[in-house]
N, C-alpha and C positions, 0 to 999 in steps of 0.2 A: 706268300700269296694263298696258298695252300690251304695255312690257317684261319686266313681272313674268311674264305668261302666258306669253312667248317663251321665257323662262325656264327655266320650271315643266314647260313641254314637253320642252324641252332634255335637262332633267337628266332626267326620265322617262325618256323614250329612252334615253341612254345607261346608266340603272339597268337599263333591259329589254336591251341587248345586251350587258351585264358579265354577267348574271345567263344570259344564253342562251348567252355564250361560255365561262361556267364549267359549265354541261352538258355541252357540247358535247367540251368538256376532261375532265371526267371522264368521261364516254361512249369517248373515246379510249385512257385511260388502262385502262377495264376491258378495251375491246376488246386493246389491246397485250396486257395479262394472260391473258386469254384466248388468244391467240394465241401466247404465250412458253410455254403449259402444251399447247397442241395435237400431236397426234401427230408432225406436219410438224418443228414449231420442236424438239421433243425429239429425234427421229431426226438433226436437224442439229446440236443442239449435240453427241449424241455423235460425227458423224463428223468435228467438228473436235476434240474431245478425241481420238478414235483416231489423227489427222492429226498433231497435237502428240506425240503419244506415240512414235509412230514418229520421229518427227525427234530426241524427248529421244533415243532409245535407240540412234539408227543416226547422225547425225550427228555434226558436229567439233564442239569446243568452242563455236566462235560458234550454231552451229546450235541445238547444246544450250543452249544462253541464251536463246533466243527464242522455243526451244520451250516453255523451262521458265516464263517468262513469258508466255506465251498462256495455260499449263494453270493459272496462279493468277489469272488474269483469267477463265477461265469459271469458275471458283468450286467449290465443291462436288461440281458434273458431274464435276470433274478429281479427285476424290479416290480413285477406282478406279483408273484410270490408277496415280495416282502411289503407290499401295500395291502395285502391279505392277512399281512400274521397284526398289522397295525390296528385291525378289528378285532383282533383275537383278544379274548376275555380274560384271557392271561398277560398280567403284569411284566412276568418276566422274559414273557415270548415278546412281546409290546416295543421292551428295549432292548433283547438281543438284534432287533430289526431295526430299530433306530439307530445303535449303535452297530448293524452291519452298513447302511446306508450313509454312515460318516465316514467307515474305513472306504465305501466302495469309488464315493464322490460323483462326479459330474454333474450336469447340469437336470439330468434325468431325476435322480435324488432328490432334487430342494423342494418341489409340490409335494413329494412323501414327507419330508422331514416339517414341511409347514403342515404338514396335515397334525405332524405329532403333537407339536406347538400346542394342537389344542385337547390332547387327553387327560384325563382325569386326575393324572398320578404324577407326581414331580420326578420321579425318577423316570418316567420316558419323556416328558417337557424339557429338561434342563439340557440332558445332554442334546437335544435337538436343538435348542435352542443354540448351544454351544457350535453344533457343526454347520450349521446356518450362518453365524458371525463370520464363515470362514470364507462364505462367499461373496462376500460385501456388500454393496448395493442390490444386485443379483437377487439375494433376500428379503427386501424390503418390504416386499407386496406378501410376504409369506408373513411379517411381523405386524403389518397392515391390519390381515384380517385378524389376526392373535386378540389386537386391542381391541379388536367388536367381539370379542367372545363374552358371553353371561357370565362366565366363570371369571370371578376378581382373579385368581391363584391363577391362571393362563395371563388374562393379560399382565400380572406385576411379574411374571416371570421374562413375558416379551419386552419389560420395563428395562430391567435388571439386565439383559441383554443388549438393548439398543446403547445401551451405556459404554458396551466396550465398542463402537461405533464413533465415527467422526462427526463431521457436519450433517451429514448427507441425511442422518439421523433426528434433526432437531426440527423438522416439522411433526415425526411420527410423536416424540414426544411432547411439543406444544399440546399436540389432540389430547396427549394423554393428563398433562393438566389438569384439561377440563373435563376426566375423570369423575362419573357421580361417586365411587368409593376412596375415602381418604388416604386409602393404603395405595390407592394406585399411584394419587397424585403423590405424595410421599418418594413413594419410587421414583417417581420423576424426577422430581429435584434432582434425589441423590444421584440418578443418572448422566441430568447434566452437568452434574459438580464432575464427573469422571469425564466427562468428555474433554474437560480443559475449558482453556481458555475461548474457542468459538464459542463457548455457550453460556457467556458472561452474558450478554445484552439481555440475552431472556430471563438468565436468573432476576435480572435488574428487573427487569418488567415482574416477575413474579413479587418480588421484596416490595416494590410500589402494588400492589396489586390489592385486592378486597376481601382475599382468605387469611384469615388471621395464623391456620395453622403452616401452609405453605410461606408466609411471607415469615414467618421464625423460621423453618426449614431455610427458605434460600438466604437469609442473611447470615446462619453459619455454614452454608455450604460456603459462601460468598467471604467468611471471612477465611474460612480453613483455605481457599486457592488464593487470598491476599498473601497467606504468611509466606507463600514459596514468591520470591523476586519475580522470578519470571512470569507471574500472574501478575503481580502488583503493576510491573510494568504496562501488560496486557491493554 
């Protein structure tokens, strides 16, 4: 009996110090919150985003790596910053920010990354274009504006992208079609040849269609997805 009440006290106690040390933890947990939203903690994380930012835009390559890696570790905070280095007249500040904006993600990202969509230099378009495919539809409106860009080299890049896309893609590239530059429409084709089989009907409409250089385009894109069964089936 004895040992029973030893027991019964035992586990008491220690139900009453799990129970007071999960207060105790979430009392901590609010206060950290609280303090991560106070004026102090916000004034500091932007002076290490400003900190980062200076080092992305004035530093050597390694510099630029670690900068660019700090400003996707503060998260969010860093997404002014890095829509500021995306003006920057440096090439290689251009796309350490485009590709910090692909490791960092969210939904914060994709108006940056569609902004990049449209620079000057393929080496900060492609990979944006790359981390953009990754958000799916999400994207669309960012590849949207790509195909009104003046610049041919922007939109056959937003071409050549919507191609690793499904269905959901085959209106943006209908527009693209009617493309005034051959290379875009060109693009097209071979985009919806990649898409598969949903974008048999339109090749078809293209092959009957009144451009003599697209309808050679789609009738061997049309014939290279007959040779695999599972198309011919289609």
């Amino acid at each position: 009996m004895q040992t029973r009440v030893v027991h019964s006290i035992g586990l008491r106690h220690a139900m009453r110090t799990s129970r007071a040390l999960a207060v105790l933890a979430l009392a901590s947990l609010a206060l950290a919150c609280q303090d991560a939203n106070s004026p102090a903690a916000r004034e500091a994380r932007r002076a290490k985003v400003e900190a980062a930012y200076e080092r992305l835009v004035t530093g050597d390559v390694y510099e630029r790596g670690r900068a660019a890696q700090e400003l996707v570790e503060l998260g969010p905070d860093a997404l002014p910053a890095l829509d500021r280095a995306l003006d920057h007249p440096s090439t290689d500040v251009r796309e350490s920010a485009v590709r910090a904006l692909a490791t960092m993600g969210g939904p914060g990202a994709v108006p940056l990354l569609g902004k990049a969509l449209a620079d000057d230099r393929s080496v900060v378009r492609e990979p944006a274009a790359a981390a953009l495919a990754t958000y799916g539809a999400q994207a669309l409106t960012a590849f949207d504006a790509a195909l009104r860009s003046p610049n041919h080299y922007v939109r056959e890049d937003a071409v050549d992208a919507l191609g690793g896309y499904g269905p959901e893609a085959l209106p943006l590239l209908r527009t693209a079609l009617g493309d005034h530059d051959v290379r875009v429409r060109r693009r097209a084709v071979e985009a919806l040849g990649r898409i598969g089989p949903d974008a048999m009907p339109l090749l078809r409409e293209v092959e009957e269609g009144e451009d003599p250089v697209l309808r050679s385009e789609a009738e061997r894109v049309l014939d290279r997805m007959r040779g695999d069964p599972q198309d011919a089936r289609a």
